[in-house]
C-alpha positions in Angstrom: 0.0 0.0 0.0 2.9 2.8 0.7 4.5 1.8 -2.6 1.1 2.1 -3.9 0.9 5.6 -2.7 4.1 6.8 -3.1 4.1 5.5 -7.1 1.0 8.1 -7.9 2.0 10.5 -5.6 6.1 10.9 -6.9 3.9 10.4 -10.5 2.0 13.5 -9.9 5.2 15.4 -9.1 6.8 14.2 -11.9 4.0 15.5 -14.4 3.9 18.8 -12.6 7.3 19.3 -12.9 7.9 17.8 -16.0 10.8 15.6 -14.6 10.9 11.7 -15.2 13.7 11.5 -12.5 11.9 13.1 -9.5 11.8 10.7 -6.4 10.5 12.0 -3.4 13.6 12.5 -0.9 13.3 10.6 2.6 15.4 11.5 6.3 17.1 8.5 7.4 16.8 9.5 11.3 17.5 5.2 12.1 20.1 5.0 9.8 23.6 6.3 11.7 24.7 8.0 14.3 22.5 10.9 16.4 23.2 13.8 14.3 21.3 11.9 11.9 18.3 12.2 14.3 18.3 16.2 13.4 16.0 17.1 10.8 18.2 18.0 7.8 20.1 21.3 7.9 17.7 22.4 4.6 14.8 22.6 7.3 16.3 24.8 10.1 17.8 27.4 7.5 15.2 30.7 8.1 15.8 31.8 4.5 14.1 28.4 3.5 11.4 27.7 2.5 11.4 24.3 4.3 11.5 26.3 7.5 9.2 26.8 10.0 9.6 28.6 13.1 6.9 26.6 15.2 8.8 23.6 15.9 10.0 22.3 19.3 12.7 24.1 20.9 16.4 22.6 19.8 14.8 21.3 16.8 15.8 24.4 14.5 18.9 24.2 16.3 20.3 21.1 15.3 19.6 19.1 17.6 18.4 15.4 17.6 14.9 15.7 17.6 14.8 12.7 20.6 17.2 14.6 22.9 15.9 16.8 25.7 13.7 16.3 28.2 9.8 14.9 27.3 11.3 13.3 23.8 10.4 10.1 22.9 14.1 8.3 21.7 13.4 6.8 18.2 13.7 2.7 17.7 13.8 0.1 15.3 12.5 -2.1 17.3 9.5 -2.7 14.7 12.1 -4.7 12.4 11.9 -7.6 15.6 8.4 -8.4 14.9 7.7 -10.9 11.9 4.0 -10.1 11.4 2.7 -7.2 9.8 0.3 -7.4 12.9 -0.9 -9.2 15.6 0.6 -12.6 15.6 -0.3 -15.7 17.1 2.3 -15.1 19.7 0.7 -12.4 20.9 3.3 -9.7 19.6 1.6 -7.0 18.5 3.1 -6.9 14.6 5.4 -4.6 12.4 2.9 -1.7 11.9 1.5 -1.2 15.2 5.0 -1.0 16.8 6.0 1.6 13.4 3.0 3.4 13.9 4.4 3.8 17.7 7.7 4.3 16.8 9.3 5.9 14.5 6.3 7.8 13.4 4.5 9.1 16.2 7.6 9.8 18.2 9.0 11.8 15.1 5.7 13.9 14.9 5.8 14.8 18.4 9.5 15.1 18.9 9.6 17.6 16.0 6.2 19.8 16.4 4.2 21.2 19.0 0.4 21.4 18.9 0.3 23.7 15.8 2.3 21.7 13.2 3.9 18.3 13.3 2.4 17.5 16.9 -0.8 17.4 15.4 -2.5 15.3 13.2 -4.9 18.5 11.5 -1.5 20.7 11.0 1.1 18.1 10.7 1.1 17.7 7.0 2.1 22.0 7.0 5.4 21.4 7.9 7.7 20.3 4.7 9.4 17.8 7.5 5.9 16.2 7.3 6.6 14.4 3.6 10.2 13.6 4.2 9.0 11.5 7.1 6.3 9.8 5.7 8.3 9.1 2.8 11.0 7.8 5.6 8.4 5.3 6.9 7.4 4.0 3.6 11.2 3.4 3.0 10.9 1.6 6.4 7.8 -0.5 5.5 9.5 -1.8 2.5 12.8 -2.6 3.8 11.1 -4.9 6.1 8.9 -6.7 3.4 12.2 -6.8 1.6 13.5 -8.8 4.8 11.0 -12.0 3.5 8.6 -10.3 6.0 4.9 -10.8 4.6 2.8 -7.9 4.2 -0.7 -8.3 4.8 -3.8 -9.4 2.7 -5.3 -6.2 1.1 -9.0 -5.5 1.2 -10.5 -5.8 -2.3 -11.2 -2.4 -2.7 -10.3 0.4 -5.2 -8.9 3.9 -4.1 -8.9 6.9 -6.1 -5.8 8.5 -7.8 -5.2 12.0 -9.3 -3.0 11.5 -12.3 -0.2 13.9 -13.3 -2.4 15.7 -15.9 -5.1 16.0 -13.5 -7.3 13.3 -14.4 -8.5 9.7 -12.1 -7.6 6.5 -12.1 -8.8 3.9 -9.8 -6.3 1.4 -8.4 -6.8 -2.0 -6.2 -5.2 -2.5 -3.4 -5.7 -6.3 -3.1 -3.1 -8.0 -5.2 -0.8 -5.0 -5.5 2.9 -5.4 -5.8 5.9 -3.3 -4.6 6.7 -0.7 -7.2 9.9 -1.1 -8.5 9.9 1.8 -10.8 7.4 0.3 -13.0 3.1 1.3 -12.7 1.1 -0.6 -10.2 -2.1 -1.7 -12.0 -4.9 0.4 -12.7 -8.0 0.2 -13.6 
């Protein structure tokens, strides 16, 4: 489903900007040490526009968005769990624990209740889209560790194209997108 997503959504791009290579950049915060835990330096520049003054204090600054006091420290402790979601033994699965951790934590240890702390303003702050397209890079390299993803429900969702137009997609059956289009109908 987030390759599903991401596909139409990088497509969309793409068409509006009349580029073929556009991918949709991501912020490895799990992937080295805990500068890498600081939202990238094109965020916290004031003469960006990427910037936004409203975030949690430190978090313009440089600092690892889990450091300070009342931060959540980011895991990958999702990447234990071999289930999408509840398994039989009792674990509660790979997207619950993601859902948790990275992702809520990230919201909340960048924003404050008028941005990315909250779920009607988060999507205002351009850190929003690097860290949802972070997650999806998450969910994949976990199905890409032989984990399963779930079975889709057989429904349709509703895509703009990139000149504007619809196109219905399933969910059930859908493959990762390597570069190629998912199916549509």
């Amino acid at each position: 489903m987030a390759s599903l997503l991401r596909y139409y959504f990088e497509h969309i791009i793409r068409g509006v900007l009349q580029n073929a290579d556009f991918a949709l950049p991501y912020w490895n915060y799990l992937g080295g040490p805990s500068a890498s835990r600081a939202i990238p330096e094109e965020f916290r520049n004031p003469s960006s526009a990427l910037y936004r003054p409203n975030r949690n204090a430190g978090v313009n600054a440089g600092a690892p968005i889990d450091s300070g006091s009342g931060r959540t420290p980011l895991n990958a402790d999702a990447f234990n769990e071999t289930q999408y979601i509840d398994s039989p033994d009792g674990s509660i699965g790979f997207c619950p624990i993601l859902d948790g951790n990275p992702h809520g934590a990230v919201h909340v240890d960048v924003g404050n209740g008028t941005n990315m702390g909250r779920v009607p303003t988060a999507a205002g702050d351009p850190v929003f889209w690097v860290h949802h397209a972070e997650i999806a890079r998450l969910w994949e390299s976990w199905h890409r560790l032989g984990h399963p993803n779930p079975s889709w429900p057989d429904r349709n969702f509703v895509f703009a194209t990139a000149a504007g137009g619809m196109v219905r997609a399933p969910v059930a059956g859908a493959k990762v997108s390597t570069g190629g289009a998912p199916p549509a109908t």
